[in-house]
Steps between C-alpha positions, in 0.01 A plus 500: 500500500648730242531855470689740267586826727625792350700756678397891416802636395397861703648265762857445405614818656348412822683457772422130701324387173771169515434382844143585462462322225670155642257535783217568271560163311511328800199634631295303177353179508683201374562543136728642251566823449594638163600834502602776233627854589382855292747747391375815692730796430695323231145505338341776608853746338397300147142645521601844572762441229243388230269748626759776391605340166232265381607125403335198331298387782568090414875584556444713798309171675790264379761758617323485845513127524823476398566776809337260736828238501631811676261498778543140536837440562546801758213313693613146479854566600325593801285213557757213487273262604233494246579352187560668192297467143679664278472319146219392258654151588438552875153616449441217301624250763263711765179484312564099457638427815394730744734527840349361804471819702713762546565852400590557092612814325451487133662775242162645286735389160504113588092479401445852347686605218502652170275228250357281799103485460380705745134702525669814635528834352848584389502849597453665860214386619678197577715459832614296697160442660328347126869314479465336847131443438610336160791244702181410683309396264760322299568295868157492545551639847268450794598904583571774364695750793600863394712663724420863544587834648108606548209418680283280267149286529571151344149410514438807226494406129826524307371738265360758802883417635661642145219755442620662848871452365618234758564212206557547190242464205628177331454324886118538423488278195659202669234509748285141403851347512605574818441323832471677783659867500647688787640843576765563794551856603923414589565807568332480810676192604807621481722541821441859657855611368324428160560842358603531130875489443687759359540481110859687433 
């Protein structure tokens, strides 16, 4: 069993969101898990910026992944334990020679970069739900998991999911290539101390 899991970046700032997730992974049926991690504020201050002066949208999207390395390492050097994907080389290696269970963080820029053949719109209505959705179907993954902070109805089609704004619109596109696809509202499993950290 396979599944790519990706890890809502409205998260990060969550207090617990570590321990919960080591529990989480644990909690899964035999299999790896191959995680990547969205950029949540780091993002979300580029969109306000390009909202207030307007940029070429392809460089915006590259800009963003590029952004995602960030969210990355601050989440693996908390998660010694899972290994670390970090190059195209890695990536390589893991889509040959899969690991024999475990828990896997991969950085977006080992398999999605700048002139890699990908069917996903280089401009917002990509994130890092279309990007996950894309490592699974370049795996061929059993699952797709996204990791949420809302209530959502798996069993609803993707494109009800991103018409109601819970995935994005690219997600949609990939959905004959996917296997199965499930939503986790996190936030709810969070300890009860699980209230957002302070930013500054």
């Amino acid at each position: 069993m396979q599944r790519v899991i990706k890890i809502g970046g409205s998260l990060l700032l969550q207090r617990g969101l570590v321990p919960a997730l080591q529990r989480w992974d644990r909690q899964q049926a035999a299999g790896e898990n191959i995680y990547i991690v969205g950029g949540g504020e780091i993002i979300d201050a580029v969109r306000r910026l390009d909202a207030r002066y307007p940029a070429d949208p392809v460089e915006m999207h590259w800009l963003c992944v590029d952004l995602l390395r960030v969210t990355f390492e601050m989440l693996a050097g908390q998660l010694p334990d899972w290994s670390r994907w970090k190059t195209r080389d890695q990536f390589r290696q893991l889509s040959v020679d899969p690991p024999n269970g475990g828990a896997h963080l991969v950085c977006v820029d080992a398999f999605y970069h700048r002139g890699c053949e990908a069917p996903l719109p280089e401009s917002w209505e990509t994130t890092t739900d279309a990007i996950a959705g894309w490592l699974a179907v370049l795996l061929g993954a059993d699952e797709l998991v996204l990791l949420k902070s809302c209530d959502a109805d798996s069993d609803r089609p993707l494109r009800g999911l991103a018409d109601a704004g819970i995935v994005d619109t690219a997600l949609p596109d990939l959905a004959d290539r996917l296997g199965r696809v499930r939503l986790v509202n996190f936030l709810a499993l969070l300890d009860g101390d699980s209230g957002r950290m302070g930013t500054g």
